[in-house]
Every structure is written in structure tokens, then in C-alpha cells.
Biopython code that builds the backbone (N, CA, C, O; Angstrom):
import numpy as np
from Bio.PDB.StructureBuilder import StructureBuilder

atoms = [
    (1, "UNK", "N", (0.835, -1.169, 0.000)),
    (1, "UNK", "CA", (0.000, 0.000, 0.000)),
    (1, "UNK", "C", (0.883, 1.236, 0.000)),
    (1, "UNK", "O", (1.841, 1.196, 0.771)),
    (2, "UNK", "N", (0.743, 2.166, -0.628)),
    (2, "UNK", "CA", (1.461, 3.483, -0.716)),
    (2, "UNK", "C", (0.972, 4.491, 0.510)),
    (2, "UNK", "O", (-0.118, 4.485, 1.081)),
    (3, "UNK", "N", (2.234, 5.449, 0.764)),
    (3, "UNK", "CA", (2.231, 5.832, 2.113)),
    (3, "UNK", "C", (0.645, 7.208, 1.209)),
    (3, "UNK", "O", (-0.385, 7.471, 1.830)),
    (4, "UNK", "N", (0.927, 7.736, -0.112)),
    (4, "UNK", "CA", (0.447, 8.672, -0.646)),
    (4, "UNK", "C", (0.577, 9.129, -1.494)),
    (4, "UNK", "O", (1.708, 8.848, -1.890)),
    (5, "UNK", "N", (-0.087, 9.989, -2.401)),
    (5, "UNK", "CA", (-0.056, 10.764, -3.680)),
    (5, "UNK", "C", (1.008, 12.077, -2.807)),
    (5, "UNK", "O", (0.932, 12.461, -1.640)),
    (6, "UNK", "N", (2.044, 12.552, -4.020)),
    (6, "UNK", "CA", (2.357, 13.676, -3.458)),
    (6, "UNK", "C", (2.447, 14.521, -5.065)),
    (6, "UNK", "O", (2.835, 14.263, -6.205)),
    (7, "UNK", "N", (1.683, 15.926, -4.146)),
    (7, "UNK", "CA", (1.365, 16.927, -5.306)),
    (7, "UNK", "C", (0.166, 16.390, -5.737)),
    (7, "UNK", "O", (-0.002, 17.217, -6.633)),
    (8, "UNK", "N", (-0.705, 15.746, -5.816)),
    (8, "UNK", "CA", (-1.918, 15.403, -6.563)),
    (8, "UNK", "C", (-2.903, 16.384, -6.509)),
    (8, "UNK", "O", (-2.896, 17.206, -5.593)),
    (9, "UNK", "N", (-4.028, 16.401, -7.670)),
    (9, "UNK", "CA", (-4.376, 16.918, -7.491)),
    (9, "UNK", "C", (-6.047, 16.513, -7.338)),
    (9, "UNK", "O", (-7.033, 17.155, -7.702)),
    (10, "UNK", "N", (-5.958, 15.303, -6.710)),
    (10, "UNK", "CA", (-6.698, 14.776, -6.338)),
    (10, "UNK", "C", (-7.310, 15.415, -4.569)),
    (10, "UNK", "O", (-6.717, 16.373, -4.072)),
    (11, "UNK", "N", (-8.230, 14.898, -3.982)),
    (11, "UNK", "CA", (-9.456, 15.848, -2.940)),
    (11, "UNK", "C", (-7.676, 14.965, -2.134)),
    (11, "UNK", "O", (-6.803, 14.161, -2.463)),
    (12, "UNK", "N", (-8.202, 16.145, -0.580)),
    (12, "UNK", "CA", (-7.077, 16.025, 0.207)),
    (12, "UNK", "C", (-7.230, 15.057, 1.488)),
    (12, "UNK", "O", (-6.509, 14.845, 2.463)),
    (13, "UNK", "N", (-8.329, 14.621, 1.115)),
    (13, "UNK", "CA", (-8.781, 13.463, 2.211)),
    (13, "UNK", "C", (-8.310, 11.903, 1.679)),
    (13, "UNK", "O", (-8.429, 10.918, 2.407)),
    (14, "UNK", "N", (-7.756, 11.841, 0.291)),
    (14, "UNK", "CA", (-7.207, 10.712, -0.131)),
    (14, "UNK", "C", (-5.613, 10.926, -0.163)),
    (14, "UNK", "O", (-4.883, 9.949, -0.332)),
    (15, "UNK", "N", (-5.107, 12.160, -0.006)),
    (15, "UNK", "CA", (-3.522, 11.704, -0.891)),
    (15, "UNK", "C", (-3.061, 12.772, 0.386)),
    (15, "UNK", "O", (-3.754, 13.280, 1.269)),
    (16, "UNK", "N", (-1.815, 12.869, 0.140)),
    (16, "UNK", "CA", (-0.697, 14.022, 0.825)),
    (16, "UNK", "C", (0.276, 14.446, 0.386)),
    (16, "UNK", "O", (1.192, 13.700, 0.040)),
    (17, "UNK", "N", (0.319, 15.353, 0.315)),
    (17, "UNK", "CA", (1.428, 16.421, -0.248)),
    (17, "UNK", "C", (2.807, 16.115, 0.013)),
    (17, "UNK", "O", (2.881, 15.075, 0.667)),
    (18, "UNK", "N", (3.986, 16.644, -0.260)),
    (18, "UNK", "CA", (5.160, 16.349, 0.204)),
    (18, "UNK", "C", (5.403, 16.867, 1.621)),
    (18, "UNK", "O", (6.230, 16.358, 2.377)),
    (19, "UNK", "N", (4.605, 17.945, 1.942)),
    (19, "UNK", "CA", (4.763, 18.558, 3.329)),
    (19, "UNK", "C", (4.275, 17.612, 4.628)),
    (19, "UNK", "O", (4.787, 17.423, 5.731)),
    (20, "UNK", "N", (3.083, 17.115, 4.011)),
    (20, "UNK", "CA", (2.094, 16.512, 4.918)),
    (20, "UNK", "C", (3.167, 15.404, 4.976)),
    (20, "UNK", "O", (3.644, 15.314, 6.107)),
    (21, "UNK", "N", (3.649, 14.595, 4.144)),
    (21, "UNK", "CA", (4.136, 13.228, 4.523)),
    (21, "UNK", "C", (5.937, 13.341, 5.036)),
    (21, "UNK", "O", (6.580, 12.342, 5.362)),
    (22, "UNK", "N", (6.507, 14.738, 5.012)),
    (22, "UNK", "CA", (7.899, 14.671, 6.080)),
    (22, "UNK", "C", (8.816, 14.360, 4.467)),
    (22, "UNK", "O", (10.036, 14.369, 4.628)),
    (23, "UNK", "N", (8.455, 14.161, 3.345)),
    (23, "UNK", "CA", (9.238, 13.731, 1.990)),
    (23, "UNK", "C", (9.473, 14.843, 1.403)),
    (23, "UNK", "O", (8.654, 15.755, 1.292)),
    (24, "UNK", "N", (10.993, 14.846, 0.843)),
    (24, "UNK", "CA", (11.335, 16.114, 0.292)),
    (24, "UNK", "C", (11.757, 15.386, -1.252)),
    (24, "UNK", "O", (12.902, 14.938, -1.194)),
    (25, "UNK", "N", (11.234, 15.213, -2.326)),
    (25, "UNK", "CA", (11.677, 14.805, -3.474)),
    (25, "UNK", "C", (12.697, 15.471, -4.315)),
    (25, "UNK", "O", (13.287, 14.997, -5.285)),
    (26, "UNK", "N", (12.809, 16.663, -3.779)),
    (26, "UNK", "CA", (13.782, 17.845, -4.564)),
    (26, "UNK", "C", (15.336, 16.527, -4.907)),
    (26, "UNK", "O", (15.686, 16.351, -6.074)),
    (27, "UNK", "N", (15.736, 16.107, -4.265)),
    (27, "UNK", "CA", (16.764, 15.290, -4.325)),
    (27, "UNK", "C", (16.637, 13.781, -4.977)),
    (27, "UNK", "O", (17.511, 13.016, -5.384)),
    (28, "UNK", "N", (15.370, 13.671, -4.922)),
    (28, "UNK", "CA", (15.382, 11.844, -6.014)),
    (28, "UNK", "C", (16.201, 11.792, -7.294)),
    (28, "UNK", "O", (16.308, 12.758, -8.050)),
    (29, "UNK", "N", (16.736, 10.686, -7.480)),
    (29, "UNK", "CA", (17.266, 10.742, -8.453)),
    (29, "UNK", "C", (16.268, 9.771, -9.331)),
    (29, "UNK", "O", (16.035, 8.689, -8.792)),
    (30, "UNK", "N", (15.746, 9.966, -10.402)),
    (30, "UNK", "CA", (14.494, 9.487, -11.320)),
    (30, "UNK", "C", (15.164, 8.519, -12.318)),
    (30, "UNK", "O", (16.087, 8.948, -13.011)),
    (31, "UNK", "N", (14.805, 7.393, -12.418)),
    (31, "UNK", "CA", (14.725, 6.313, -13.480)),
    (31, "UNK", "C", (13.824, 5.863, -14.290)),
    (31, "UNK", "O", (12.607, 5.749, -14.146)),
    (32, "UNK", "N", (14.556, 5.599, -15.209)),
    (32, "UNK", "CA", (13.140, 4.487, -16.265)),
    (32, "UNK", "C", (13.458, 3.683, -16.944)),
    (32, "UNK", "O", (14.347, 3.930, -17.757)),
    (33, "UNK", "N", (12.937, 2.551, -16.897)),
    (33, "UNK", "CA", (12.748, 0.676, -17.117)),
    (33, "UNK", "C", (13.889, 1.220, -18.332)),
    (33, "UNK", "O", (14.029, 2.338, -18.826)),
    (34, "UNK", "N", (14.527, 0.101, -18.544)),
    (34, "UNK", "CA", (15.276, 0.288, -19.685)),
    (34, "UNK", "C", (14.407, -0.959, -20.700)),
    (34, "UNK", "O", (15.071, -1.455, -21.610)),
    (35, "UNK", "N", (13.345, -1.304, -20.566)),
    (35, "UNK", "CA", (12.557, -1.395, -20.932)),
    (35, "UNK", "C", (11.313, -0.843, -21.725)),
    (35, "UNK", "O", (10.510, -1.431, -22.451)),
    (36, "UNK", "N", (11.445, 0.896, -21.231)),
    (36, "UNK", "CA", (11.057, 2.152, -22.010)),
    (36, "UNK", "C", (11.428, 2.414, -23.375)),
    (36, "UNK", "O", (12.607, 2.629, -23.655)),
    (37, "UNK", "N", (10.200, 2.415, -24.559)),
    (37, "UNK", "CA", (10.959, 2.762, -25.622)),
    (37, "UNK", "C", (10.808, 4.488, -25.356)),
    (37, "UNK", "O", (10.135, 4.913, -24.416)),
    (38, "UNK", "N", (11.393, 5.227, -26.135)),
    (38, "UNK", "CA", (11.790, 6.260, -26.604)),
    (38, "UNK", "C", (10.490, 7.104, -27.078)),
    (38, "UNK", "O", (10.513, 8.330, -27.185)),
    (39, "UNK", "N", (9.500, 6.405, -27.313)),
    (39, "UNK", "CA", (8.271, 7.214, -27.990)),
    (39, "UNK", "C", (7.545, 8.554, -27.243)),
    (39, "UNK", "O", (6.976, 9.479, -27.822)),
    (40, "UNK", "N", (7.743, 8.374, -25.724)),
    (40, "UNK", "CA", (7.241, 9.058, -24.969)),
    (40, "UNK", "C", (5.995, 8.432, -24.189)),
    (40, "UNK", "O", (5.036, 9.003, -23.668)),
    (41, "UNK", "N", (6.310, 7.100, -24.272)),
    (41, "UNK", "CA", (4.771, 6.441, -23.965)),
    (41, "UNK", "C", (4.404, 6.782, -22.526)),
    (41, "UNK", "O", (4.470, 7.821, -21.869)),
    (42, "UNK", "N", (3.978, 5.494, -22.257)),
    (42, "UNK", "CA", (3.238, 4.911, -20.569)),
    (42, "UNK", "C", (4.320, 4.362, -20.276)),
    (42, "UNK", "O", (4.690, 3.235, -20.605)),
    (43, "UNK", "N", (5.062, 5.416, -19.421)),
    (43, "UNK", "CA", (6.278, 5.280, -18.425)),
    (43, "UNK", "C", (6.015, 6.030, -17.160)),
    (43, "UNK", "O", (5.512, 7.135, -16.956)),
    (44, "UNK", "N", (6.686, 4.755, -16.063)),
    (44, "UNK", "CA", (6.736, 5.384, -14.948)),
    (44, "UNK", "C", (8.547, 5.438, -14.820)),
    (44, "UNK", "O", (9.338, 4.701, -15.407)),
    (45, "UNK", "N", (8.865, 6.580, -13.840)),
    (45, "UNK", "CA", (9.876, 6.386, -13.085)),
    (45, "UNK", "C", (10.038, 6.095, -11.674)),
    (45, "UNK", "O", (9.193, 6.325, -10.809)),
    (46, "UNK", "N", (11.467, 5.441, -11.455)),
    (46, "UNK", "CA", (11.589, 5.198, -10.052)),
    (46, "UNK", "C", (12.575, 5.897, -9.214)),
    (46, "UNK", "O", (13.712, 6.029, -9.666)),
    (47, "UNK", "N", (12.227, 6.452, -7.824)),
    (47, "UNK", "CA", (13.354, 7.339, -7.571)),
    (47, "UNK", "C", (13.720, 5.834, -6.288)),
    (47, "UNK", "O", (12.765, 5.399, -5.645)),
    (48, "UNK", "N", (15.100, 5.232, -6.091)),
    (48, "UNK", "CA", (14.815, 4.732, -5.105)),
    (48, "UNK", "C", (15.917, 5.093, -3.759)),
    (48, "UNK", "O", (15.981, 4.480, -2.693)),
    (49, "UNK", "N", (16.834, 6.429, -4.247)),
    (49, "UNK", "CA", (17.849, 6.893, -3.504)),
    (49, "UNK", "C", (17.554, 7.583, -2.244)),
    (49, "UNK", "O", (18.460, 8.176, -1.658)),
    (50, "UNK", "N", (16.371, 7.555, -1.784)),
    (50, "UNK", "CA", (15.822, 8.584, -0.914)),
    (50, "UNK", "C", (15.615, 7.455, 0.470)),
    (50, "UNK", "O", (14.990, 6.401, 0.592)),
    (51, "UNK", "N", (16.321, 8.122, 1.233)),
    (51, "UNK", "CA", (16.228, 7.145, 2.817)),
    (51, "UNK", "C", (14.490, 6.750, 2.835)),
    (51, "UNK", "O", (13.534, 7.497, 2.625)),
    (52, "UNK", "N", (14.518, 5.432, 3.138)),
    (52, "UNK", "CA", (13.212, 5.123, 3.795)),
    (52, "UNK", "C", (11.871, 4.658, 2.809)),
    (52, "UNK", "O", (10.920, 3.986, 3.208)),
    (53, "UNK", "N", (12.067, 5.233, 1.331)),
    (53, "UNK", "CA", (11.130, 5.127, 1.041)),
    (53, "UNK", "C", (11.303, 5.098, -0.684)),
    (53, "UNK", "O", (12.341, 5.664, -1.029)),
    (54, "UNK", "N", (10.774, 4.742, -1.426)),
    (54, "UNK", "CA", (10.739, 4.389, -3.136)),
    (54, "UNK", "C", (9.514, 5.642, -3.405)),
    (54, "UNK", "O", (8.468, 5.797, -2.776)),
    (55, "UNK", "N", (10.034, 6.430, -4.528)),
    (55, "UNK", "CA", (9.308, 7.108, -5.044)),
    (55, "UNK", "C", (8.600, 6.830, -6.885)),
    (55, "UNK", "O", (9.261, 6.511, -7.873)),
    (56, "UNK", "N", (7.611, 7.001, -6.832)),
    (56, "UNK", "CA", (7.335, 6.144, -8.389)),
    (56, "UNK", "C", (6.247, 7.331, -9.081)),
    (56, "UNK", "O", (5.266, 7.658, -8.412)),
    (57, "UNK", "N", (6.456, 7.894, -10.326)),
    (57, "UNK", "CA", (6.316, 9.191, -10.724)),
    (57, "UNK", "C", (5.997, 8.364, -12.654)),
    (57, "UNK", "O", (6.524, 7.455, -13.294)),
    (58, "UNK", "N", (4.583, 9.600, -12.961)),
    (58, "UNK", "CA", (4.542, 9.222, -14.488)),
    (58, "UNK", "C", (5.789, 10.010, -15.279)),
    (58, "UNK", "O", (6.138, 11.116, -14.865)),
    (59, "UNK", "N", (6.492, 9.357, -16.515)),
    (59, "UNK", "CA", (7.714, 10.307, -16.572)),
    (59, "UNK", "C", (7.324, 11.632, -17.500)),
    (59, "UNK", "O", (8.149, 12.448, -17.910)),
    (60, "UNK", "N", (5.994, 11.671, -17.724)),
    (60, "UNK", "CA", (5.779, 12.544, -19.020)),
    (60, "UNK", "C", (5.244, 13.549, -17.945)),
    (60, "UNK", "O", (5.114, 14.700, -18.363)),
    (61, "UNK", "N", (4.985, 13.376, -16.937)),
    (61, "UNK", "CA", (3.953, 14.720, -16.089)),
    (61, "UNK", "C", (5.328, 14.395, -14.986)),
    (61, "UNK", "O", (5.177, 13.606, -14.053)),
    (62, "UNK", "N", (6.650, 15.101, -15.227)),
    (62, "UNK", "CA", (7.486, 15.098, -13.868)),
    (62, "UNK", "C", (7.059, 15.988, -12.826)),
    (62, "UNK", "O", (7.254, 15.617, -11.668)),
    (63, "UNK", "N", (6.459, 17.205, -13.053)),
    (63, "UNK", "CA", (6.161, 18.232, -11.716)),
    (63, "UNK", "C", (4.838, 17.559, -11.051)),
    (63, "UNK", "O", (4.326, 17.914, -9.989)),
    (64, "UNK", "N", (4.305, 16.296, -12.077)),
    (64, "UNK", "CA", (3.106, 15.993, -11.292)),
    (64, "UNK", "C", (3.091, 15.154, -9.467)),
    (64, "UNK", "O", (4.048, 15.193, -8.694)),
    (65, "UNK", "N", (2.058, 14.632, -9.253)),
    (65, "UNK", "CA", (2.186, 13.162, -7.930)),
    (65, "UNK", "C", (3.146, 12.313, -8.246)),
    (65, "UNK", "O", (3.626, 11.965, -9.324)),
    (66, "UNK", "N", (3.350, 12.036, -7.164)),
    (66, "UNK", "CA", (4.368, 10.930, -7.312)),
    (66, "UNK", "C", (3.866, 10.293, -5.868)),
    (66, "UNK", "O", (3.579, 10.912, -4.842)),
    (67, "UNK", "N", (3.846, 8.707, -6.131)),
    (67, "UNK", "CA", (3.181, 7.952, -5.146)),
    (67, "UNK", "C", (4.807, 7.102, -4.472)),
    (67, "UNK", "O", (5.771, 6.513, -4.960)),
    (68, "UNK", "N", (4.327, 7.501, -3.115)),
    (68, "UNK", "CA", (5.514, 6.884, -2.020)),
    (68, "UNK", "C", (4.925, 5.715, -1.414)),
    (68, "UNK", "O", (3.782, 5.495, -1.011)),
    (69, "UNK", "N", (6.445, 4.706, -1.457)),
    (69, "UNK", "CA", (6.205, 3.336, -0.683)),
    (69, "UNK", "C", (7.163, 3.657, 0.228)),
    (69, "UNK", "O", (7.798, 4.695, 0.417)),
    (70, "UNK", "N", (7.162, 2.302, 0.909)),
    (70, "UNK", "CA", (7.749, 1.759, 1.985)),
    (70, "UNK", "C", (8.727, 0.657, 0.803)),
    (70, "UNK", "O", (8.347, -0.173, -0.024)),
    (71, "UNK", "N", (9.806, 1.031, 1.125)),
    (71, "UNK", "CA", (11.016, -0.110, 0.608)),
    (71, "UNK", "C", (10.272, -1.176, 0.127)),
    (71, "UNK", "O", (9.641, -1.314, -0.921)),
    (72, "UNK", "N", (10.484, -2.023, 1.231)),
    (72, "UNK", "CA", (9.509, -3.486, 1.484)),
    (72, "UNK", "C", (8.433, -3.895, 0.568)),
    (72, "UNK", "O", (8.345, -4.952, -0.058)),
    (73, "UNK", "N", (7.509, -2.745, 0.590)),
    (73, "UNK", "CA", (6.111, -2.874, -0.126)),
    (73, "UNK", "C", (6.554, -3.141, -1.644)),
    (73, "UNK", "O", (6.281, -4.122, -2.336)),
    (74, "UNK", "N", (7.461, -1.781, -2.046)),
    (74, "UNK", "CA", (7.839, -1.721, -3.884)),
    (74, "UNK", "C", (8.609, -3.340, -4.046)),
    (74, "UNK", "O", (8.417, -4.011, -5.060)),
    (75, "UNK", "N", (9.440, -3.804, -2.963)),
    (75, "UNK", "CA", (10.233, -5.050, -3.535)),
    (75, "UNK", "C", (9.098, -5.901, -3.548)),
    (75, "UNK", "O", (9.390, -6.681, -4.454)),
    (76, "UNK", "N", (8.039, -6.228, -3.134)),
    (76, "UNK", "CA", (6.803, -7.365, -2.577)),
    (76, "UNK", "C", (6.276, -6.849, -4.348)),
    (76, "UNK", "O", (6.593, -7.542, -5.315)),
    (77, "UNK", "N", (5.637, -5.841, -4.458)),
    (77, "UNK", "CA", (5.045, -5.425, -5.582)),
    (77, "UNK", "C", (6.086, -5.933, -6.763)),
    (77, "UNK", "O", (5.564, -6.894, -7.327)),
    (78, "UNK", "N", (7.026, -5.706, -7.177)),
    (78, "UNK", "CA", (8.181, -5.887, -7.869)),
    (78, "UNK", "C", (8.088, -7.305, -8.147)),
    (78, "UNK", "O", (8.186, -7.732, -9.298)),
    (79, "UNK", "N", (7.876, -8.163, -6.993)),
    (79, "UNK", "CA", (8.292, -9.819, -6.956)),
    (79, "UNK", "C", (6.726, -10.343, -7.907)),
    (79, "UNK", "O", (6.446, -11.336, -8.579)),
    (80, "UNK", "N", (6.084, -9.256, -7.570)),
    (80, "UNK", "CA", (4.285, -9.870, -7.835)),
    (80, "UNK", "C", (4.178, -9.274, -9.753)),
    (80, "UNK", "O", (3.341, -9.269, -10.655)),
    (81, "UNK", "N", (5.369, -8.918, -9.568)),
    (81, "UNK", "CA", (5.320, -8.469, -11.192)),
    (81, "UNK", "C", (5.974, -9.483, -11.556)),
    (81, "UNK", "O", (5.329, -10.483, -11.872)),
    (82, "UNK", "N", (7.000, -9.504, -11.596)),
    (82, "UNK", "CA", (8.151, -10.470, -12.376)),
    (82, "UNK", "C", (7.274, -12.104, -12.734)),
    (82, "UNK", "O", (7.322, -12.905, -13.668)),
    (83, "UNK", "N", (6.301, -12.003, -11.081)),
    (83, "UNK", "CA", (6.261, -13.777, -10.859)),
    (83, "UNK", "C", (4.512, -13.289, -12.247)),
    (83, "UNK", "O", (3.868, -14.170, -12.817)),
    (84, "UNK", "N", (4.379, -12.579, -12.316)),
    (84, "UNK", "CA", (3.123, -12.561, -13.407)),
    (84, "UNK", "C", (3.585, -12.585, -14.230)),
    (84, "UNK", "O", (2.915, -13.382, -14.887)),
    (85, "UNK", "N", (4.644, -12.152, -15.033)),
    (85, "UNK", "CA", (4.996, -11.865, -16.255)),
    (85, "UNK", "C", (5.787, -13.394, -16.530)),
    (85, "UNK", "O", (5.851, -13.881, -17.659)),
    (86, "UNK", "N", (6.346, -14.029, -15.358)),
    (86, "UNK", "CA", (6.778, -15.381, -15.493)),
    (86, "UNK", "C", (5.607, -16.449, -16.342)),
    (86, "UNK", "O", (5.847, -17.246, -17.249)),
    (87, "UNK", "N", (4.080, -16.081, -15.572)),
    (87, "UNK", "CA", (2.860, -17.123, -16.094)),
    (87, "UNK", "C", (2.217, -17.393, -17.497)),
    (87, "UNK", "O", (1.604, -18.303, -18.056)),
    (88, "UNK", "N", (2.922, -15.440, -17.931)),
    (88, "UNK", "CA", (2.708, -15.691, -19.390)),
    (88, "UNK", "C", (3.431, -16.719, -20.288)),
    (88, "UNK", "O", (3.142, -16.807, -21.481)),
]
sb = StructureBuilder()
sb.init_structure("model")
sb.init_model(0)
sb.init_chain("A")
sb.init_seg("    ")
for serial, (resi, resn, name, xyz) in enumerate(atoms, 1):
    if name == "N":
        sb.init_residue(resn, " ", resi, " ")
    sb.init_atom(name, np.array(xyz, "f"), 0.0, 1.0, " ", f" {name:<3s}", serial, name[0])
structure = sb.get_structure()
């Protein structure tokens, strides 16, 4: 489960801002799948240099939300990908 939306601009009873959640993103350093083609598609990035927590951001809207995990959670999520993409 994600700690929150940050920057969204979604109602404020679902998500939290960077203030509200103690996260300063100014410093993530942003990735993308090298799996990404080049077109500009449906890409996310991953910031995962930031103490405590994985940041995961659409790469075409960078000033937009960006949804925060817990370490733990993104590797569990991560494992639940790989092991799906294994069934195909």
C-alpha cells in the first residue's frame, strides 16, 4: 500500500502532499525501465535513492504526484510483477 499521492491533485482526504508526509523529493534521483521505448509512452519512473522510502512518478507529467512506498512494499510489488509476467 502506498504511504500517498504527493502533489496530486486529487481531494485532500485521499492523498498528501510532500509537506504533509515529512518527503522532500527535490533530491530523487528518477529512473526508467530500460525497458522504455523512446516514444514518450506509458512510463513510470523510479526514484529509489531517498532514505526510507521508493518514489514512483509518471515520466511525461514530472512536476506531477508521485506515489511513495515503503522499501519493502515496492520489492513485494516488484516480486508480484516479475512472478506474473513469469505465467505468461
Amino acid at each position: 500500500m502506498a504511504y500517498g499521492a504527493v502533489g496530486s491533485s486529487v481531494s485532500r482526504a485521499a492523498t498528501m502532499d510532500s509537506t504533509d508526509l515529512g518527503k522532500d523529493l527535490s533530491q530523487a534521483v528518477w529512473r526508467k525501465s530500460t525497458h522504455s521505448g523512446g516514444t514518450g509512452g506509458e512510463c513510470l519512473e523510479v526514484a529509489t535513492n531517498l532514505p526510507g522510502v521508493v518514489a514512483v512518478r509518471d515520466s511525461k507529467n514530472p512536476d506531477g504526484p508521485a506515489l511513495i512506498f515503503p522499501p519493502q512494499e515496492w520489492t513485494r510489488f516488484l516480486a508480484k510483477v516479475v512472478a506474473g509476467a513469469s505465467d505468461h
